[in-house]
C-alpha positions in Angstrom: 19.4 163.9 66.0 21.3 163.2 69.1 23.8 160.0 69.1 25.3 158.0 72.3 27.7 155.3 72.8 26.2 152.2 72.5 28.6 150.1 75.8 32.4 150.0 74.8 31.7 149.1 71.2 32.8 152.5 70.3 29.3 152.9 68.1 27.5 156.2 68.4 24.2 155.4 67.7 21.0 157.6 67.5 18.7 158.5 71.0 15.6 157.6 68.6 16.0 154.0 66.8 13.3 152.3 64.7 11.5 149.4 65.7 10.2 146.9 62.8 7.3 145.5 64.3 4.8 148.3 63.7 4.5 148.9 60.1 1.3 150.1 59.3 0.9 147.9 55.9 3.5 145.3 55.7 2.6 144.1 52.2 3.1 148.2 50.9 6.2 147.6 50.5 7.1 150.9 49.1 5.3 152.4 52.0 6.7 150.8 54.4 10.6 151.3 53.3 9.6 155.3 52.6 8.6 154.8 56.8 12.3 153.8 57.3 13.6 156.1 54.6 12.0 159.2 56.6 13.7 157.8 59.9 17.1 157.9 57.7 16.4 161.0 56.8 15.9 162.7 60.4 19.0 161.1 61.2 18.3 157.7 62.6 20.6 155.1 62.3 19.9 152.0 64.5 17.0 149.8 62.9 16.2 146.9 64.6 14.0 143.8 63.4 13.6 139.9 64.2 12.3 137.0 62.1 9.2 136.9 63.6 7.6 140.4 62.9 5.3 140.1 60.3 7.0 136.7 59.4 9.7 137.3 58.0 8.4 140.3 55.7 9.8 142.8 58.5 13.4 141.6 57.7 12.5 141.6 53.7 11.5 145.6 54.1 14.7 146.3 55.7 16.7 144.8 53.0 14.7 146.9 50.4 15.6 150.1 52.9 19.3 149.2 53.4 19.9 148.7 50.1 17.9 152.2 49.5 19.7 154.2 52.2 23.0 152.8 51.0 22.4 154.2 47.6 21.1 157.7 49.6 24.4 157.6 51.5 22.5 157.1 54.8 24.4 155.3 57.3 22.7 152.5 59.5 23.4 150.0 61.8 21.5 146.6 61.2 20.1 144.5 64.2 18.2 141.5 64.4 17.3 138.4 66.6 17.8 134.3 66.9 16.2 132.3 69.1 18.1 129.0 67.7 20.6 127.8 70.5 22.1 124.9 68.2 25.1 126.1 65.8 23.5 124.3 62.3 20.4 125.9 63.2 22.0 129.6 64.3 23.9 129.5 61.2 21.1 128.5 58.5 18.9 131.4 59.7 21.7 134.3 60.0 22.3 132.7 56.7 18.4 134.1 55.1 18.7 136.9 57.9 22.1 137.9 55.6 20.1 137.7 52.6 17.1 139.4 52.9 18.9 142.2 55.2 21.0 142.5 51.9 23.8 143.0 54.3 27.1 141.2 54.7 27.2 141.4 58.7 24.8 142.4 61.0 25.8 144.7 63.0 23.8 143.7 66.6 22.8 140.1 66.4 20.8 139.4 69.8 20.1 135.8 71.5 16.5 136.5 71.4 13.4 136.7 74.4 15.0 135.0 77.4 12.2 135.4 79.5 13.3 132.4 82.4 17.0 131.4 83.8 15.8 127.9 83.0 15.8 129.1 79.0 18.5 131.1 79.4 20.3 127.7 80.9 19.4 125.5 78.3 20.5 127.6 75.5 23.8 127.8 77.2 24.2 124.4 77.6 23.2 124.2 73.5 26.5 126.5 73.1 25.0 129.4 72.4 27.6 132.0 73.1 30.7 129.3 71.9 28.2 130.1 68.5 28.0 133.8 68.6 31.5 134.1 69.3 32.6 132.3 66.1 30.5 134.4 64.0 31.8 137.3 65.2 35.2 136.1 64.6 34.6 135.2 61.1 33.0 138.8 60.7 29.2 137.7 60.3 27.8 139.9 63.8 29.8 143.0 64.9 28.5 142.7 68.4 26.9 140.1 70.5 23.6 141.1 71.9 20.9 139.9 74.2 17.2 140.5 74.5 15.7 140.1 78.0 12.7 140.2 79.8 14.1 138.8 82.6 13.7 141.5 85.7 14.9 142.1 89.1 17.7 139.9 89.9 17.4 137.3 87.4 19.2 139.2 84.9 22.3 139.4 86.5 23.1 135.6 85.8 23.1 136.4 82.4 25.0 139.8 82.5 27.9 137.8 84.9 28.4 135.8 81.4 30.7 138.9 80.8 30.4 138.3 76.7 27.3 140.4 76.1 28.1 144.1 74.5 24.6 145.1 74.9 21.3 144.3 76.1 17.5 144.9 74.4 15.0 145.1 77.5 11.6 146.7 78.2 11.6 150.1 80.2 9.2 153.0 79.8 7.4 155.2 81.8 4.7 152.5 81.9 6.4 149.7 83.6 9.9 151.2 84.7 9.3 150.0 89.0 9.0 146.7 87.4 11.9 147.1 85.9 14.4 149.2 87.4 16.9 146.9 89.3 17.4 145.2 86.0 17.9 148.8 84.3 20.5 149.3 87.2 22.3 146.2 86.5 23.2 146.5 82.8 24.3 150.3 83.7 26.6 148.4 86.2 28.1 146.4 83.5 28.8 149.6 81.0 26.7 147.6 78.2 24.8 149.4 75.5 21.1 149.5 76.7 18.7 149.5 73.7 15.0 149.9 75.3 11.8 148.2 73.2 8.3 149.3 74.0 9.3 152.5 74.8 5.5 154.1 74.5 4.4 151.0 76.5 3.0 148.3 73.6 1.2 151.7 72.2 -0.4 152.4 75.8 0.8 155.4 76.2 -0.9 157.2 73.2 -3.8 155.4 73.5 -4.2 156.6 77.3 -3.3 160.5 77.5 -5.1 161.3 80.6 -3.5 158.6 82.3 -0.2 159.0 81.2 -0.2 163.4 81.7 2.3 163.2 84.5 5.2 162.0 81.6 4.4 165.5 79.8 7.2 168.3 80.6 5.3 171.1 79.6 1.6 171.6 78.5 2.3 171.9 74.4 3.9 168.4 74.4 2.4 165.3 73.2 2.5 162.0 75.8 4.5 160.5 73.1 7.1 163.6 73.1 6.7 163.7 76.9 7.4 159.4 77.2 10.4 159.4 75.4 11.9 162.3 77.1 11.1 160.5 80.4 14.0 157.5 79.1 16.3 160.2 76.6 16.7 161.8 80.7 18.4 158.1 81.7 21.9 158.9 80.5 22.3 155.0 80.4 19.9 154.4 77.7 21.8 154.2 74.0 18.5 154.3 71.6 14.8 154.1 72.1 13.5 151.6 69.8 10.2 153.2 68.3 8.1 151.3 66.3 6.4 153.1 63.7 3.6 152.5 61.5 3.8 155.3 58.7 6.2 158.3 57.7 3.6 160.6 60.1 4.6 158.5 63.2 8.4 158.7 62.6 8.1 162.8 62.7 6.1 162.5 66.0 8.9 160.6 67.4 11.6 162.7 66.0 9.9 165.8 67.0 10.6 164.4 70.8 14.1 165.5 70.0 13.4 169.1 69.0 14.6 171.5 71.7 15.0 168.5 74.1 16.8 170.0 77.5 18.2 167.4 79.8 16.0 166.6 83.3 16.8 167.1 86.6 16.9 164.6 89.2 14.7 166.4 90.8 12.2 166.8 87.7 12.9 163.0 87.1 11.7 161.9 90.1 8.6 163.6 90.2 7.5 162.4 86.8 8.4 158.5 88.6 6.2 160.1 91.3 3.3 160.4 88.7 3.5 156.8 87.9 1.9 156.5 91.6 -0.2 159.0 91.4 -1.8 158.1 88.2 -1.9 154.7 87.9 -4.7 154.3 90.7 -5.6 150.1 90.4 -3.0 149.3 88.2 0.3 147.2 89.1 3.8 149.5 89.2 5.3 146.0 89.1 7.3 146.8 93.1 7.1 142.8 93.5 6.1 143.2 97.2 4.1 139.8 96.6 6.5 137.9 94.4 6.4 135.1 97.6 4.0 133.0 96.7 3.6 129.8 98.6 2.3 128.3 95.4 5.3 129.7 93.3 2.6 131.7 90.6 4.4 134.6 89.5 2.1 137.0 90.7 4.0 140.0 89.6 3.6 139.1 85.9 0.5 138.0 86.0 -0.5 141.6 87.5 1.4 143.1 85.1 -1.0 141.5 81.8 -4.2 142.3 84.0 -2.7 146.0 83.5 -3.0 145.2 79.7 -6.9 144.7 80.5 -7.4 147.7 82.2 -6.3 150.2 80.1 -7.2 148.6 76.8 -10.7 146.8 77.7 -9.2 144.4 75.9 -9.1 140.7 77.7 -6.9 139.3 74.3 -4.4 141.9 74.9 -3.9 140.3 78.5 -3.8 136.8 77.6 -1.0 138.1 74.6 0.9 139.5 77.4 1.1 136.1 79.6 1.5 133.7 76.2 3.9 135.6 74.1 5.4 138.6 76.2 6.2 136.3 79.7 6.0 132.9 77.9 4.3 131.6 81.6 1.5 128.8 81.5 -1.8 130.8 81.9 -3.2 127.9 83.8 -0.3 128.8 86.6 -3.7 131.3 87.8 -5.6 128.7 88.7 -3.0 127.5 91.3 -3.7 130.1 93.6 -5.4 128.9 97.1 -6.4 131.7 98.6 -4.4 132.2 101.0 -3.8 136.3 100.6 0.2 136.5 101.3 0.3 138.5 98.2 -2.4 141.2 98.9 -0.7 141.6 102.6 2.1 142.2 100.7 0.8 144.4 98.2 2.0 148.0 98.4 -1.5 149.2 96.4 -3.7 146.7 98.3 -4.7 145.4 94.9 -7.2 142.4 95.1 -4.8 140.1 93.5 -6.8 137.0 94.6 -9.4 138.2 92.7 -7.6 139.2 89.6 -6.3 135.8 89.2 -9.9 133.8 89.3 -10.4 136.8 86.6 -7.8 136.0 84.5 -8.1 132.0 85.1 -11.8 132.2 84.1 -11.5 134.7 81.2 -8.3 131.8 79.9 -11.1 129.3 80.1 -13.6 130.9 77.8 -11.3 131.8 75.3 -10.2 128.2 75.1 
């Protein structure tokens, strides 16, 4: 295993992490804490989880596996999620979180999807980070964390807070153009940089003829070939890979085996491929993000990408709902006037897309 700093914490932490939202069968509980067990045992030591995966069952296997790995002698670093803003509600769940982590801190406790400035804002004016900051005083979070969809420069309202130690964000060789300038941001503010979806939402496996250009040489798997693509970004502290079974945790580790840093050069090219292989889907370059009608085209293009490569229209509506927390119905708003596919570096037919996605909304409902 290779380790990295995670910020100015002073925490090496492992380039592979494990993400608790995968488990294969969540109510196997012996299965599932063997999964984390065999991540221990490769030398994994970040594990992150949130009250909402799988309920709260997700936070109940890790407990079982701390209390395990403690008894192994395997160290591990504990990190989980609130998305209370309200100090009597932020304590009464880090409260459970405590228990059924069977830990007496957490380690990396994160103020939880801010996917708008207008969220963001409101849980600020709720005291979040007055909150945070007491509980890392009285020893109940090591280090205050945020998780963050927020892209481009949105983000840097939040990073200018100057209290954050680290960030959780999406960034993979799937959606990194939409993503870059806020990638470029937290390496700005020297913060540990934890990356979820780091195989795209399972994409990447699923589509190895589109994904090819990530491989580095011909033997390695899209999966090997993916996370190589972020452990090359120096910046990056751990990719969080969710895994469903004991098998999935050696793919990922095996990423590590004889891993040689990138080039620039090589780097570049594999960014290259993202151009050259995604023909019709969005790379997320927010050429169109002007709409007269303020829908956020950009996201919206993003889900339809979920549709393409998956066949799936349930997957796209996910994304909008859960992932971007945006009002589907915002499609509909669109008039037609075609400033976005002027704008539009692919010459997608975004105008299109939308009456696509607005009609396929209203079926489902």
């Amino acid at each position: 295993m290779q380790y990295r700093q995670y910020g100015k914490t002073g925490k090496k932490v492992s380039l592979v992490g494990f993400g608790g939202m995968q488990f294969r069968e969540i109510d196997n509980r012996r299965q599932c804490v063997e999964t984390m067990l065999e991540a221990a045992r490769g030398g994994v030591n970040y594990f992150d989880t949130a009250p909402g995966y799988f309920g709260l069952k997700s936070e109940e296997v890790f407990g079982e596996a701390f209390a395990e790995m403690r008894r192994q002698g395997f160290p591990f670093y504990s990190a989980t999620k609130t998305v209370k803003s309200k100090e009597g509600e932020i304590r009464e769940q880090l409260e459970g979180q405590l228990k059924r982590l069977q830990v007496d801190h957490i380690d990396f406790y994160h103020v939880w999807c801010i996917t708008s400035l207008g969220g963001w804002r409101e849980r600020k004016q709720n005291r979040v980070l007055e909150t945070f900051a007491k509980l890392k005083e009285e020893g109940l979070i090591g280090h205050i964390c945020v998780s963050s969809h927020l892209i481009d420069q949105e983000i840097k309202e939040l990073l200018m807070e100057g209290v954050f130690e680290g960030v959780l964000f999406g960034y993979s060789a799937y959606n990194f153009p939409f993503r870059q300038a806020a990638f470029e941001a937290i390496t700005r503010h020297d913060l540990g940089c934890a990356v979820m979806n780091p195989l795209g939402g399972g994409l990447i496996p699923k589509h190895p003829d589109v994904f090819r250009f990530v491989k580095t040489r011909e033997e390695e798997t899209v999966v090997e070939g993916a996370l190589r693509f972020l452990f090359a970004h120096p910046a990056i502290s751990t990719a969080l890979v969710g895994c469903a079974d004991a098998k999935e945790v050696r793919e990922a580790l095996r990423a590590l085996e004889g891993y040689q840093p990138l080039s620039a050069e090589r780097l570049e090219q594999m960014k290259q491929g993202v151009k050259d292989s995604f023909e019709g889907l969005c790379t997320g370059c927010q050429y169109c993000e002007n709409c007269p009608q303020g829908i956020p085209i950009s996201k919206f293009m993003e889900a339809y990408n979920q549709k393409r490569l998956r066949g799936d229209d349930k997957a796209m509506l996910d994304e909008i709902k859960w992932h971007w927390n945006i009002p589907v119905e915002d499609a509909e708003k669109c008039i037609g006037c075609g400033e976005c596919e002027e704008a539009c570096t692919q010459h997608l037919n975004i105008m299109d897309r939308l009456k696509e996605i607005a009609d396929i909304a209203r079926k489902a409902n």
